[in-house]
C-alpha positions in Angstrom: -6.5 24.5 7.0 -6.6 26.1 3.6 -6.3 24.1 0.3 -2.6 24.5 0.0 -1.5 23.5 3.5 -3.7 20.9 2.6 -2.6 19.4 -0.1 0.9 19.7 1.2 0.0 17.7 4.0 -1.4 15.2 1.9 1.3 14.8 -0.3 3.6 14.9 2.3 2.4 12.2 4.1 2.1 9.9 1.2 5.7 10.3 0.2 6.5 9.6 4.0 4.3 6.4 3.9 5.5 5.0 0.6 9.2 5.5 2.0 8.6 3.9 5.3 6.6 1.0 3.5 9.7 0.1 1.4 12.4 1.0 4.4 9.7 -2.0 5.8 10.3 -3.7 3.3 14.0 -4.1 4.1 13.9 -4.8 7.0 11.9 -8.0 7.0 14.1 -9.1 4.3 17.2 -8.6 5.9 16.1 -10.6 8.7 15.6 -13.8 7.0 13.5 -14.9 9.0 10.4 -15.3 6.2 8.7 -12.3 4.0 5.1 -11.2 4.0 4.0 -13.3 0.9 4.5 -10.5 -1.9 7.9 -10.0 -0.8 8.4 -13.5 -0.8 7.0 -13.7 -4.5 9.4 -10.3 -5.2 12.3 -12.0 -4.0 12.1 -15.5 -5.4 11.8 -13.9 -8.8 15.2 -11.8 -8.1 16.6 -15.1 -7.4 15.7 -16.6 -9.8 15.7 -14.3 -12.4 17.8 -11.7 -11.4 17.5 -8.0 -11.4 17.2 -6.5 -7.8 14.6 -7.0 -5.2 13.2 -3.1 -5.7 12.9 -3.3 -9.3 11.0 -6.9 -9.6 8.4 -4.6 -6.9 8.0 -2.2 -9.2 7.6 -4.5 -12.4 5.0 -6.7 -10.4 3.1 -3.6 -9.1 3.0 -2.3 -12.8 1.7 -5.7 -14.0 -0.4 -5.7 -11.3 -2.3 -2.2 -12.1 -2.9 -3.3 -15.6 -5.4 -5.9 -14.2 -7.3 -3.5 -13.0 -8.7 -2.9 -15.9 -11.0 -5.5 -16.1 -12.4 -4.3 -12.7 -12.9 -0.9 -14.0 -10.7 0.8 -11.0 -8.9 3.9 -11.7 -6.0 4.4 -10.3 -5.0 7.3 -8.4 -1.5 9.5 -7.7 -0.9 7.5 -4.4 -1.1 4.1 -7.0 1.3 5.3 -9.4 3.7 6.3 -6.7 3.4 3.7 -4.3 4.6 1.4 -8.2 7.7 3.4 -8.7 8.9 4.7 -5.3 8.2 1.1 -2.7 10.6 -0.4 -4.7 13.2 2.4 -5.0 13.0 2.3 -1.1 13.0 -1.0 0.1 16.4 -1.0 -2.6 18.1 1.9 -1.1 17.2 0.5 2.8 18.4 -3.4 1.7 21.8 -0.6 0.7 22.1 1.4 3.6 20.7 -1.1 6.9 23.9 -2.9 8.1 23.7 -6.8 7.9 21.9 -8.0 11.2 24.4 -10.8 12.9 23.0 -12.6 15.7 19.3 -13.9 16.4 18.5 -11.4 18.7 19.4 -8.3 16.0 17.4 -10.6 13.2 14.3 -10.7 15.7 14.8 -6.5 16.6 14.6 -5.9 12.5 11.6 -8.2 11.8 9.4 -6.5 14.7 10.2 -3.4 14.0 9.7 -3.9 10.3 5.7 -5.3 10.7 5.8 -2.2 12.9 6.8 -0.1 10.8 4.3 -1.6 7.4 1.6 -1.2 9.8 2.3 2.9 10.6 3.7 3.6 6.7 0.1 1.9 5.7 -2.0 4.0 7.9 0.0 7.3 6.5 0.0 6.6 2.8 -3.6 5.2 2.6 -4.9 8.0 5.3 -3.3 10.8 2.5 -6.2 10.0 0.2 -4.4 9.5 -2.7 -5.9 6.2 -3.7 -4.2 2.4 -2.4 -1.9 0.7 -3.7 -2.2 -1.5 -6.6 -2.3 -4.7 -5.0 -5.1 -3.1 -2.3 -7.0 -1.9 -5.3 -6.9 -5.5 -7.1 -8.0 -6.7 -3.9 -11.4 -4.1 -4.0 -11.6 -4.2 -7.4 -12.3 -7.9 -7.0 -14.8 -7.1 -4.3 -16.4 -4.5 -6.7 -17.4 -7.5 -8.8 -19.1 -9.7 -5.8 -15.5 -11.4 -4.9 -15.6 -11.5 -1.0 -12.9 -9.2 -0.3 -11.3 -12.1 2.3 -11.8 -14.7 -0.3 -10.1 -12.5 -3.0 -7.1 -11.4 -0.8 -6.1 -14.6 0.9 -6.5 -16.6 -2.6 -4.3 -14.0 -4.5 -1.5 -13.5 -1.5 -1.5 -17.4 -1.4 -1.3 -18.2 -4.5 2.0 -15.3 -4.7 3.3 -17.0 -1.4 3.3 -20.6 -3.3 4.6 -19.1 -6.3 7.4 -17.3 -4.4 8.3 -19.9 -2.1 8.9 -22.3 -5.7 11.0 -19.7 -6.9 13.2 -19.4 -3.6 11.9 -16.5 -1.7 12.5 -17.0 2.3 9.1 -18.0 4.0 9.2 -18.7 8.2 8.0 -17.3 10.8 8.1 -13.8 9.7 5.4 -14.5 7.6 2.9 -15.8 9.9 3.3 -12.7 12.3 3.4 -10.4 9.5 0.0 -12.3 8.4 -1.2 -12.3 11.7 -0.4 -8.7 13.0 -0.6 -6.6 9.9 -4.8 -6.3 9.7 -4.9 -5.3 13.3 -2.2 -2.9 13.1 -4.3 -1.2 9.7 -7.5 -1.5 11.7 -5.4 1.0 14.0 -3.3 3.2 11.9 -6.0 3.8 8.9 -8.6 5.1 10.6 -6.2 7.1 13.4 -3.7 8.8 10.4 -7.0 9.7 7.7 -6.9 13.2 6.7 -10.4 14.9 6.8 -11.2 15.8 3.8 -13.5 19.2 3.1 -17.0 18.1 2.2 -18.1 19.9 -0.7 -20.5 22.8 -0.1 -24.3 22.4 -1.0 -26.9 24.3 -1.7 -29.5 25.1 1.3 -33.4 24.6 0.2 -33.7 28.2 -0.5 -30.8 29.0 -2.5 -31.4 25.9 -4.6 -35.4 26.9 -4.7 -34.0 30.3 -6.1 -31.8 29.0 -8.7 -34.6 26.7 -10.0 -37.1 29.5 -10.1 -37.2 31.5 -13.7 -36.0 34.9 -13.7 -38.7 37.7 -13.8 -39.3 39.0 -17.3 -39.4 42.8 -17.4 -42.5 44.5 -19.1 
């Protein structure tokens, strides 16, 4: 594959990740039947404060990439879309998915949205484009010798209490999303990676030869 399909590829499959995260997204709020704990963070704050469940995503994802300073990550193309464009989606899908009557319809939307995380995670982190910015707090964390299951369950706890304060729907959903989401990742990450070209290097000889001084002429 040559550099251009490549990157198209890539790109491509980011863009498809970020929008299936936030159509996700929409889904498992429209079931009411409990958020994964960001979304029940995102959600008790558009309660509370108002403004729409999309854009308090986007504001908490921006916030959320500032502290990564400290921890000296950079952030990459995939982490300044997945701030702008989750949010956009998971709006747009709360628009467009009718509202699910009946327990069995509620159920259908839930599964299908942890389903759903679990494959848009594999394709936007697989694209290369660096993780998200609440991934990247998460490893930046680790970076500084913060076990990285200490430093994610103590952060997405702490947002879950929070949330859950401010209104945001915890149940049931939550603990399967809690519960299925890493093995779903452990799947889709590794299956949906691109293979990336490994940067040429130079054999013994040829680096031998540019180290050697050019002959002088007499």
């Amino acid at each position: 594959m040559n550099g251009l399909a490549l990157m198209f590829r890539r790109l491509l499959q980011l863009y498809t990740g970020l929008a299936l995260y936030g159509f996700g997204i929409s889904l498992q709020v429209s079931s009411a039947l409990g958020n994964d704990p960001w979304d029940v963070f995102h959600q008790g704050l558009a309660r509370r404060f108002g403004l729409s469940l999309g854009t308090w995503i986007i504001i908490a994802g921006a916030v959320v990439m500032l502290g990564w300073i400290p921890l000296r990550q950079k952030p990459g193309l995939g982490t300044v879309s997945n701030v702008v464009l989750v949010g956009v989606f998971a709006d747009l899908g709360l628009w467009l998915l009718p509202h699910p009557d009946g327990l069995a319809l509620r159920w259908t939307y839930l599964l299908a949205a942890i389903l759903v995380s679990g494959f848009a995670t594999g394709l936007y982190i697989g694209a290369g484009h660096g993780p998200g910015p609440r991934d990247g707090l998460m490893t930046g964390m680790a970076a500084r010798g913060v076990p990285i299951r200490v430093a994610r369950t103590g952060v997405e706890l702490t947002v879950l209490l929070v949330g859950w304060l401010l209104g945001g729907t915890v149940g049931l959903g939550t603990v399967l999303y809690a519960v299925l989401i890493g093995p779903l990742c452990h799947w889709t990450v590794p299956a949906l990676r691109i293979r990336l070209p490994e940067p040429e290097r130079p054999t013994e000889h040829t680096a031998a030869d540019q180290a050697a001084p050019e002959p002088v002429s007499v």
